[in-house]
VOPAGU-2260 file (C-alpha; in pm, 1 decimal, decimal comma):
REM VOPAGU-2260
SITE   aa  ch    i         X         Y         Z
SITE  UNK   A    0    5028,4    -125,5    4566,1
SITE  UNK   A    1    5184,5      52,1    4885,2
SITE  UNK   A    2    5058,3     379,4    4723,0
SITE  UNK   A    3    4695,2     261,3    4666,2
SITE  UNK   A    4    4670,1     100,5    5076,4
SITE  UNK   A    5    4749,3     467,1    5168,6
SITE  UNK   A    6    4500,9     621,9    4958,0
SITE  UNK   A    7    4177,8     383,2    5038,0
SITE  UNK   A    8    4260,3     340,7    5395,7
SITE  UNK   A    9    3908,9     522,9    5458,3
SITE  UNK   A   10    3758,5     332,0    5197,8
SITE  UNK   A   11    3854,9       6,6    5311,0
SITE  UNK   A   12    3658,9     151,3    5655,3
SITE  UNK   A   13    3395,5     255,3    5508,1
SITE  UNK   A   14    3334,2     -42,7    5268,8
SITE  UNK   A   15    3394,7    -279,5    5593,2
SITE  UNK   A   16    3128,1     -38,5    5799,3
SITE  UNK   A   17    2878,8     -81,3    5481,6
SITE  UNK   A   18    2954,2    -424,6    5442,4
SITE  UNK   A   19    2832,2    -544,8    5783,5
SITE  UNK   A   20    2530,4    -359,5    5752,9
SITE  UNK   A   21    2417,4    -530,3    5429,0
SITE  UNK   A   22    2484,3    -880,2    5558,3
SITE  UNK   A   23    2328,3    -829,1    5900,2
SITE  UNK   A   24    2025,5    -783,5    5689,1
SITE  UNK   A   25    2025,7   -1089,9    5508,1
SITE  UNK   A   26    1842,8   -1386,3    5637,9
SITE  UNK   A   27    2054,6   -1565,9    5870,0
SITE  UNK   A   28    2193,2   -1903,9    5713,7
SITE  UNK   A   29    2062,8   -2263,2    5799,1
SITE  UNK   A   30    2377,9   -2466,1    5987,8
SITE  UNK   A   31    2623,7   -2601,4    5772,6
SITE  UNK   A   32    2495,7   -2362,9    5457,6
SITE  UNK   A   33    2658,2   -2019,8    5359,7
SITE  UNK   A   34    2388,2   -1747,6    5275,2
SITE  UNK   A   35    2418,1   -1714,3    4912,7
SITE  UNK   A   36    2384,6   -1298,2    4873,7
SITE  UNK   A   37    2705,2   -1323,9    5140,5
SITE  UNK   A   38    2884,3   -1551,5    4903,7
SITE  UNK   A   39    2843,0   -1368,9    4577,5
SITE  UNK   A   40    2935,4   -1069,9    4777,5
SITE  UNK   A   41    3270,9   -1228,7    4907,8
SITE  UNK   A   42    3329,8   -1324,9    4561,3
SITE  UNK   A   43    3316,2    -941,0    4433,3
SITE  UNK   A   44    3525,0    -854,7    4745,8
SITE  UNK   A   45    3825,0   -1099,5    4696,7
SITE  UNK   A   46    3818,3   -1011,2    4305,4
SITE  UNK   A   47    3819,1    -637,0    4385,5
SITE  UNK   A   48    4118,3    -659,1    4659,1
SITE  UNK   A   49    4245,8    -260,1    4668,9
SITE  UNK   A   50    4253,6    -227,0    4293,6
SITE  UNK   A   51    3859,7    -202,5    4238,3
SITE  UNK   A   52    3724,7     -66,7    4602,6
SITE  UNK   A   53    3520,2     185,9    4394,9
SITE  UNK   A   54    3341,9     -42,2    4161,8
SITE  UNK   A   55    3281,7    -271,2    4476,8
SITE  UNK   A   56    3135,5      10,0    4678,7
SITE  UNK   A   57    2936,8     142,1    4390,8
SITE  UNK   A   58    2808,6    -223,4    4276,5
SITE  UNK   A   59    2754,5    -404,4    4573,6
SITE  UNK   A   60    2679,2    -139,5    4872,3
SITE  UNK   A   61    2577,0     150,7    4786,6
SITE  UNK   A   62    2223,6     246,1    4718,6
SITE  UNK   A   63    2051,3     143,4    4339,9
SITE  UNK   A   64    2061,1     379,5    4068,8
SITE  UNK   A   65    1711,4     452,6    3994,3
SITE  UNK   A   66    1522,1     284,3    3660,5
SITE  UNK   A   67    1437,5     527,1    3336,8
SITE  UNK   A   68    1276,0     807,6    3405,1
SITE  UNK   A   69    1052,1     882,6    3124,8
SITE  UNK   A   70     910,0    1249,4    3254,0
SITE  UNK   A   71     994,6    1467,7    2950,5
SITE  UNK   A   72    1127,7    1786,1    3128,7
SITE  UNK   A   73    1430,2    1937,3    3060,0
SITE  UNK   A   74    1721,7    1875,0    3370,4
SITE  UNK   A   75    1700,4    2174,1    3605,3
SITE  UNK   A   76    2077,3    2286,3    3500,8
SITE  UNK   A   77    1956,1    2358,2    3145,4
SITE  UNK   A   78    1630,9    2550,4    3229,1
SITE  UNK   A   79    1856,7    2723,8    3511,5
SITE  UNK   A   80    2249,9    2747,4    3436,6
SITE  UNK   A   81    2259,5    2876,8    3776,9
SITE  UNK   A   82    2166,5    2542,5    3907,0
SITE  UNK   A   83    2506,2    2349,3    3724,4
SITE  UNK   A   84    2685,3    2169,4    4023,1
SITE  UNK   A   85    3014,0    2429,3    4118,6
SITE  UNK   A   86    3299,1    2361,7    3888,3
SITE  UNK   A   87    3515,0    2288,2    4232,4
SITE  UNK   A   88    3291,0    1958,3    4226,0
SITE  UNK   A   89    3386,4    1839,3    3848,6
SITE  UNK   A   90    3641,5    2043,3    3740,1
SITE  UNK   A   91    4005,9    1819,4    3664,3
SITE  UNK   A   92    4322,4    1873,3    3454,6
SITE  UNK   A   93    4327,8    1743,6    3136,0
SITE  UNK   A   94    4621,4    1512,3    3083,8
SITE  UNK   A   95    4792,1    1255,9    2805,7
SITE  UNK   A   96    4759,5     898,7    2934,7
SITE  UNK   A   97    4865,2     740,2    2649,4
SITE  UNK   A   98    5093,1     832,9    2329,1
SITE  UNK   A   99    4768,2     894,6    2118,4
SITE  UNK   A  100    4486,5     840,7    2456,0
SITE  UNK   A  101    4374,8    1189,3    2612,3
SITE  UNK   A  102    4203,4    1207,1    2960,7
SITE  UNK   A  103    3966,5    1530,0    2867,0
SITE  UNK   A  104    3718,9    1443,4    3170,9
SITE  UNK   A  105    3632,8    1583,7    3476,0
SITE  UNK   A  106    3685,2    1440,1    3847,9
SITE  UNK   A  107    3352,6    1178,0    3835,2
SITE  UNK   A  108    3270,8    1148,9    3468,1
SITE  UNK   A  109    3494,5    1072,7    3182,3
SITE  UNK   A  110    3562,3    1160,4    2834,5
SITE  UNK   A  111    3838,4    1032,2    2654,6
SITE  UNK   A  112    4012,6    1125,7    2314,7
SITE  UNK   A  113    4160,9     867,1    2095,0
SITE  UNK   A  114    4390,5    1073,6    1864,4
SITE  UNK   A  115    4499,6     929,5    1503,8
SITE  UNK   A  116    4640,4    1044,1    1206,0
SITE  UNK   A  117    4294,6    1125,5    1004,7
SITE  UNK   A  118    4150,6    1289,8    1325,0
SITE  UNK   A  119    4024,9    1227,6    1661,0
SITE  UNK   A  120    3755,8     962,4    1779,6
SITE  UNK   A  121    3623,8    1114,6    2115,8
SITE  UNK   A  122    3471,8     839,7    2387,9
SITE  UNK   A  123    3170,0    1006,6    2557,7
SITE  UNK   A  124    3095,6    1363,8    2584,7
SITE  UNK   A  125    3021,0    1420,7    2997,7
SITE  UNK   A  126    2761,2    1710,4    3079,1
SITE  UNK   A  127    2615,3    2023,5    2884,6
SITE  UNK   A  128    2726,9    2223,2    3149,8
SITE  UNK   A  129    3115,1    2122,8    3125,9
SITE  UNK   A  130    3176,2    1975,3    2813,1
SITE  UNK   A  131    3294,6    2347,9    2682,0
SITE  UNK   A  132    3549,0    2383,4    2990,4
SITE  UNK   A  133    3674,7    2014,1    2945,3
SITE  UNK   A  134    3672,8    1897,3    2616,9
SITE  UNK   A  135    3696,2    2199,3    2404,6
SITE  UNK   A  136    3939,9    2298,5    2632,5
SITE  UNK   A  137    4109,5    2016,8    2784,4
SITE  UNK   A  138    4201,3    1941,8    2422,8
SITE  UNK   A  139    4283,9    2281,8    2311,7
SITE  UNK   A  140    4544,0    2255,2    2656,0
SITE  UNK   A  141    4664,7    1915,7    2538,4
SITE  UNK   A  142    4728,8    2066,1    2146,4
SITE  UNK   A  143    4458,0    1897,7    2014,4
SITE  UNK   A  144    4266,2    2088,7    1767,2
SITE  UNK   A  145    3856,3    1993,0    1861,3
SITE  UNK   A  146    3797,1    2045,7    1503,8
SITE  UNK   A  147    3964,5    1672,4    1418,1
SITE  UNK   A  148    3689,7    1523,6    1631,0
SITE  UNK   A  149    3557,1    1295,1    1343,9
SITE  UNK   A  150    3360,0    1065,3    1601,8
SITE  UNK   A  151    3173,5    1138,3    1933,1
SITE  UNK   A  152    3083,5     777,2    2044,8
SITE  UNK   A  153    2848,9     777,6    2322,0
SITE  UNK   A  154    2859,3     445,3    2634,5
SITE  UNK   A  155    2490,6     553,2    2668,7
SITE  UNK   A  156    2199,3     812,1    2717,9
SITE  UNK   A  157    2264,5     981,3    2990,8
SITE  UNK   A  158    2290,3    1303,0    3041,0
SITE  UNK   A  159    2650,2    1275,4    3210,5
SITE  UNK   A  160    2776,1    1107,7    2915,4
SITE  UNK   A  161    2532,8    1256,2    2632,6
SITE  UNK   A  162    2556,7    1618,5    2751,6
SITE  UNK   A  163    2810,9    1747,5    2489,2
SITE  UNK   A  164    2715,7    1558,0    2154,5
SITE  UNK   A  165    2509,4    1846,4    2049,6
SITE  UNK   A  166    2719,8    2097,7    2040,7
SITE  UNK   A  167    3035,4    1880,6    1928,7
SITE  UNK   A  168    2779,5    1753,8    1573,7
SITE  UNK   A  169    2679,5    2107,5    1536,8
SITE  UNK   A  170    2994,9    2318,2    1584,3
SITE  UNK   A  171    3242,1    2101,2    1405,9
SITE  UNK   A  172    3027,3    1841,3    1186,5
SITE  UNK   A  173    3157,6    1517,2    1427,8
SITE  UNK   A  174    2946,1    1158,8    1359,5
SITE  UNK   A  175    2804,6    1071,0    1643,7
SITE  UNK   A  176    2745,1     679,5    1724,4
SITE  UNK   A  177    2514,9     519,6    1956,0
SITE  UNK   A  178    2329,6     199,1    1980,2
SITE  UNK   A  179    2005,7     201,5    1833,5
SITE  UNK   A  180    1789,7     172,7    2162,7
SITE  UNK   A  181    1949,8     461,3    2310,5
SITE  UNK   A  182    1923,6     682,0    2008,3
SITE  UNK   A  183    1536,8     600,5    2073,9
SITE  UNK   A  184    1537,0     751,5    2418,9
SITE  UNK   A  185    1677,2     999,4    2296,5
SITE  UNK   A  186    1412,9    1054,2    2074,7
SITE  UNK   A  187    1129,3     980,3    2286,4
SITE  UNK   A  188    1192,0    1271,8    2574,8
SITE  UNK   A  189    1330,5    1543,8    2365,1
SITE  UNK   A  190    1277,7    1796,6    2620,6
SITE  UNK   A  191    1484,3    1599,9    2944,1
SITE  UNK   A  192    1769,3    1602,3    2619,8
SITE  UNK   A  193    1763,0    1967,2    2542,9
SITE  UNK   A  194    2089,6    2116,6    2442,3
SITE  UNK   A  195    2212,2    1754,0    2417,8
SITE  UNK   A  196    2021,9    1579,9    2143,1
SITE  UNK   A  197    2252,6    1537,3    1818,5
SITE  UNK   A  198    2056,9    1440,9    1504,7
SITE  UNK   A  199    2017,0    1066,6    1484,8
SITE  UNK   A  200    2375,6     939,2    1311,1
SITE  UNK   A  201    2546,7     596,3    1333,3
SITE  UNK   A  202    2326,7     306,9    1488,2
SITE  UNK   A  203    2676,1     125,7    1716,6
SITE  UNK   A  204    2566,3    -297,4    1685,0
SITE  UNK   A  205    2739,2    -521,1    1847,3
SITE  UNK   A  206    3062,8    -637,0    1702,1
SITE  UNK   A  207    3100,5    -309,8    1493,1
SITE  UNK   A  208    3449,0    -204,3    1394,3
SITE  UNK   A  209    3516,3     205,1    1395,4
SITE  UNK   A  210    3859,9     268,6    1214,0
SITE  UNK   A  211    4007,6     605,8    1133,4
SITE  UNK   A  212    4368,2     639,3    1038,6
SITE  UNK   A  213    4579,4     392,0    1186,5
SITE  UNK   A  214    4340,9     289,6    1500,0
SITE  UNK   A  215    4003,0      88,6    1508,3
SITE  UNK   A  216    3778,3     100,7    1790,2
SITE  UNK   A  217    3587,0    -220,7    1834,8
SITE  UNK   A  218    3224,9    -204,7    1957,2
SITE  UNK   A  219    3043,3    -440,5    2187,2
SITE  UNK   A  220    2640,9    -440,9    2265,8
SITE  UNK   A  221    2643,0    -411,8    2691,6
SITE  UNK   A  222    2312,1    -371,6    2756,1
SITE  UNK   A  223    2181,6    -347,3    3171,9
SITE  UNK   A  224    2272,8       4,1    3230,9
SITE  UNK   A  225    2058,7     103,2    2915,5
SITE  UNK   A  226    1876,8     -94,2    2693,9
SITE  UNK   A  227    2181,2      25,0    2423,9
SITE  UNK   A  228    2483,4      69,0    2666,6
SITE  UNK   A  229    2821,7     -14,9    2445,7
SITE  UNK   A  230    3156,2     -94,1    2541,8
SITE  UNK   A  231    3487,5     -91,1    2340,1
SITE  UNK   A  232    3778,0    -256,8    2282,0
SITE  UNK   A  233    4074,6     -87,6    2108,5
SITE  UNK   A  234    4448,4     -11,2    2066,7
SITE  UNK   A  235    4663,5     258,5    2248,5
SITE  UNK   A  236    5100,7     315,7    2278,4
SITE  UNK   A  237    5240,6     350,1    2498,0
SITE  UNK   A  238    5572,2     459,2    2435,4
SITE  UNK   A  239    5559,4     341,7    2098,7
SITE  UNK   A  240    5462,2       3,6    2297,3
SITE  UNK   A  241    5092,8    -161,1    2148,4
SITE  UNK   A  242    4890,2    -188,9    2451,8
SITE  UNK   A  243    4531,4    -306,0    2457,0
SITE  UNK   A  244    4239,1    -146,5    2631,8
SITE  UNK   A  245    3900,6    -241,2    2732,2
SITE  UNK   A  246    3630,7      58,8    2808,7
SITE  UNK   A  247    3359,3     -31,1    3034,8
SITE  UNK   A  248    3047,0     124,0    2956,7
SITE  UNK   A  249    2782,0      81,2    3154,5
SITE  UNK   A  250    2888,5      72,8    3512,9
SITE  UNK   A  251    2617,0      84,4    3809,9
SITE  UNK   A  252    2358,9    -160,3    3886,8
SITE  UNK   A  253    1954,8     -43,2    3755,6
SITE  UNK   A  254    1725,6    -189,0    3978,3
SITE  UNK   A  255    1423,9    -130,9    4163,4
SITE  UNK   A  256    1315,6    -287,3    4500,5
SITE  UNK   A  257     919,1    -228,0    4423,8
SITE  UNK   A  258     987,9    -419,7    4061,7
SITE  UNK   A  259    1139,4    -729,3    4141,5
SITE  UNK   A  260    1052,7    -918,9    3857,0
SITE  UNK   A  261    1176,9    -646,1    3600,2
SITE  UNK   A  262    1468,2    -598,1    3794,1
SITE  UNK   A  263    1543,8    -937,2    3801,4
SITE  UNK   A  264    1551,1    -971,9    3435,9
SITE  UNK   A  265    1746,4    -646,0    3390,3
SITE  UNK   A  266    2020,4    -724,7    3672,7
SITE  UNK   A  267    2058,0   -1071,9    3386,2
SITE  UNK   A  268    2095,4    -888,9    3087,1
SITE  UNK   A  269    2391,4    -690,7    3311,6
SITE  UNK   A  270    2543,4    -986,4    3425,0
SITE  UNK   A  271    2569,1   -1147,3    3039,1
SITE  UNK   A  272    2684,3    -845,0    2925,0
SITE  UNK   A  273    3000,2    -803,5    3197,3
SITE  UNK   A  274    3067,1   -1138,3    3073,0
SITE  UNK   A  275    3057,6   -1115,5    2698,5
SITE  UNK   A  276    3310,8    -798,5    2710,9
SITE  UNK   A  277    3503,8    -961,5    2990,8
SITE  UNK   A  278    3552,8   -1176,0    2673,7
SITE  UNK   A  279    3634,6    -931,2    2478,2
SITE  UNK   A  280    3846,0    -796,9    2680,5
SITE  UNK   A  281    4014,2   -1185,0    2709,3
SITE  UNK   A  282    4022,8   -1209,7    2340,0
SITE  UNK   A  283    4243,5    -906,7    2272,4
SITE  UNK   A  284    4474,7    -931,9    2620,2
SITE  UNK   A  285    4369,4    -626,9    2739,0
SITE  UNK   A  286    4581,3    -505,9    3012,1
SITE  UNK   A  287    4437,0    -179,4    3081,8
SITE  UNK   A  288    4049,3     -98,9    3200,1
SITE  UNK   A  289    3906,3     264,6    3148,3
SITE  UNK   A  290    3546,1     343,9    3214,6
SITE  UNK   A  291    3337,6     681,8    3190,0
SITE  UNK   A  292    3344,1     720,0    3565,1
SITE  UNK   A  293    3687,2     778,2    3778,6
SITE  UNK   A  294    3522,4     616,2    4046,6
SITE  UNK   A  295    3553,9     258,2    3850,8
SITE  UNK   A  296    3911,6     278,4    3696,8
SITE  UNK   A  297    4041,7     533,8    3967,1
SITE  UNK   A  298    4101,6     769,3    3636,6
SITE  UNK   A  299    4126,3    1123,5    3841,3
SITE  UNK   A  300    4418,4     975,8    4079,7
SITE  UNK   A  301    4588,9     744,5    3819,8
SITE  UNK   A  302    4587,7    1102,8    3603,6
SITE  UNK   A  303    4793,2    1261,8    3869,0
SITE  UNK   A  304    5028,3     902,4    3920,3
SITE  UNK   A  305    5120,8     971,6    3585,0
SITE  UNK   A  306    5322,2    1288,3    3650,0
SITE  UNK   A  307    5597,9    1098,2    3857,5
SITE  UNK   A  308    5606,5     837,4    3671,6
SITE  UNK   A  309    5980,8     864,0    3491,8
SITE  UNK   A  310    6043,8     487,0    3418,3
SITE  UNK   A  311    5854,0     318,4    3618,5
SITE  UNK   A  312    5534,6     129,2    3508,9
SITE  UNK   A  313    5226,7     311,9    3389,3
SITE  UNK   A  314    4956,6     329,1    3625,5
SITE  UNK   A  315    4689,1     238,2    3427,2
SITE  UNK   A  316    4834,6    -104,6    3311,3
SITE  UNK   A  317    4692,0    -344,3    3524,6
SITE  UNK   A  318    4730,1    -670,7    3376,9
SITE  UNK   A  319    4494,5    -905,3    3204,8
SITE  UNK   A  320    4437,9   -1055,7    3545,2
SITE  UNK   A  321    4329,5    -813,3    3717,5
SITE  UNK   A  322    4114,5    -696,9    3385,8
SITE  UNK   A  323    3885,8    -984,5    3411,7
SITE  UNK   A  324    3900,5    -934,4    3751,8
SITE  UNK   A  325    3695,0    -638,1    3771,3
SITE  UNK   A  326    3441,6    -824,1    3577,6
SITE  UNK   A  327    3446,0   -1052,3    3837,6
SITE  UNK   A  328    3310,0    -754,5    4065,6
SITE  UNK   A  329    3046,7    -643,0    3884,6
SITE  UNK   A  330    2955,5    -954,2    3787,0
SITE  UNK   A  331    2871,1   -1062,7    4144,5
SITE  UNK   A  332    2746,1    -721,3    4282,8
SITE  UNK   A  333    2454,4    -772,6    4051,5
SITE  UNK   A  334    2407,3   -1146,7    4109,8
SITE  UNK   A  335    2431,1   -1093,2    4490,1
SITE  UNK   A  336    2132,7    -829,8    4411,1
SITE  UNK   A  337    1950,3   -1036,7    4198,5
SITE  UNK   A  338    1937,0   -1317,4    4473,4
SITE  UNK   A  339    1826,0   -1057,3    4711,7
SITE  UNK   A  340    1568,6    -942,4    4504,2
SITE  UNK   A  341    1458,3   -1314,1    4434,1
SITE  UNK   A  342    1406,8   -1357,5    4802,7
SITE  UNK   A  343    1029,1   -1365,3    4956,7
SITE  UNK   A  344     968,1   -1019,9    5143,6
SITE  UNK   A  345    1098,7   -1025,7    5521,4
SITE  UNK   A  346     823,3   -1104,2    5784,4
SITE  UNK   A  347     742,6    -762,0    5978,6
């Protein structure tokens, strides 16, 4: 814990700085009431502590993620390789987190190999632009052969996560699974999926059980992120040690301020869904929480923990408490936004 204080010290600022902001813009309380939003807030803050600062900033301060956009035009770093972000920005060492588990992500967005005897199942696919560098060759680093991939499962549709499913079905024949309404967004906007469409494959429902070789990876219907946003539950080693993990896969709050009503609803179906793998995650006694974004599990510094490790415990293993703890965080952020949103517009 000493080694995390050190390292969010400016987080911790900046989350206090942001934090003060937000509730001096909140309608000031009646006497002898607390403000609601404020409440729901301090109940994301005092589950997060210092182990989820990054899912608290991301949920409950910073700035929405925007809703679909259903323009069909191609991202500007496909029409324009020149315009891919500088690999400085994404780039990150590949590295073995667990006996059979494989980090093969970048610094922001994840991608994670599950290796078993009969192959590999691979856990989202990151960008077009970087999927070559990481995967292909984070794997080939680790002495993984990509040609095992059996399974590409993709969280969602989005292009961070989507980006190298084409290439991985086409070049070495992988199954690629996905929940049925993100397979048709897929196929709605062809052209903002170029170079990262695979051929419709396995429809993912909820409560689906993926088993190659020795290992099954259990699937869970989390919609709010996407309409078709899965999340997993599944078996890793650690030292020859079982050790259950929960993957969550749809991560930041959709929302819009000028749709209220929609976002509302949405913002619901994300709350429902944090608590029905939260349950999951309760059922199985998962102890360690991955996600397809470093900035929610703290992937691209717990990577690096890992290397002085020796005996000592492994960085990612958390405890079940603090598991459903972190679905205690998003579970507030978006009900402290959701009463926000439910509140009459502010008098000018």
């Amino acid at each position: 814990m000493a080694l995390r204080l050190v390292a969010f010290v400016g987080i911790v600022v900046g989350l206090v700085t942001a934090a003060g902001h937000v509730l001096a813009q909140q309608p000031a309380p009646k006497p002898g009431t607390q403000n609601p939003v404020e409440a729901a807030q301090q109940a994301a803050k005092d589950a997060a502590e210092f182990e989820f600062l990054g899912a608290l900033a991301r949920t409950c301060l910073l700035p929405p993620s925007r809703s679909e956009d259903f323009r069909d035009i191609p991202a500007p770093y496909v029409s324009d390789p020149g315009k891919a972000p500088p690999r400085a920005s994404w780039y990150a060492d590949p590295a073995k987190v667990f006996d059979n588990l494989y980090f093969v992500g970048g610094k922001i967005h994840s991608a994670w190999a599950l290796k078993t005897r009969d192959g590999i199942i691979l856990l989202d696919t990151i960008y077009p632009y970087n999927s070559e560098e990481l995967i292909v060759g984070g794997m080939r680093k680790l002495g993984l052969d990509p040609k095992d991939i059996k399974y590409a499962v993709i969280s969602h549709a989005h292009q961070d996560h989507i980006g190298g499913a084409e290439m991985l079905q086409k070049r070495y024949g992988a199954r690629v699974v996905m929940s049925g309404p993100d397979w048709d967004l897929v196929e709605k906007v062809p052209n903002r999926f170029k170079s990262m469409a695979p051929k419709r494959d396995i429809v993912a429902t909820d409560g689906m059980k993926l088993t190659l070789g020795e290992s099954t990876v259990n699937i869970w219907f989390t919609p709010g992120h996407t309409d078709g946003t899965i999340s997993f539950t599944f078996q890793v080693l650690d030292r020859g040690r079982p050790v259950n993990v929960v993957y969550s896969g749809g991560t930041a709050l959709v929302y819009e301020y000028h749709l209220p009503e929609w976002s509302i609803k949405n913002l619901q179906t994300y709350i429902d869904s944090q608590r029905h793998i939260a349950a999951k995650a309760k059922e199985t006694g998962a102890t360690v929480l991955i996600s397809n974004h470093s900035e929610f599990d703290n992937a691209y510094n717990k990577n690096r923990m890992l290397a002085g490790r020796g005996n000592g415990p492994h960085p990612y293993e958390i405890g079940a408490d603090w598991v459903q703890r972190y679905f205690k965080v998003t579970e507030n952020c978006a009900r402290a936004t959701q009463l926000k949103l439910e509140q009459p517009p502010a008098r000018q």
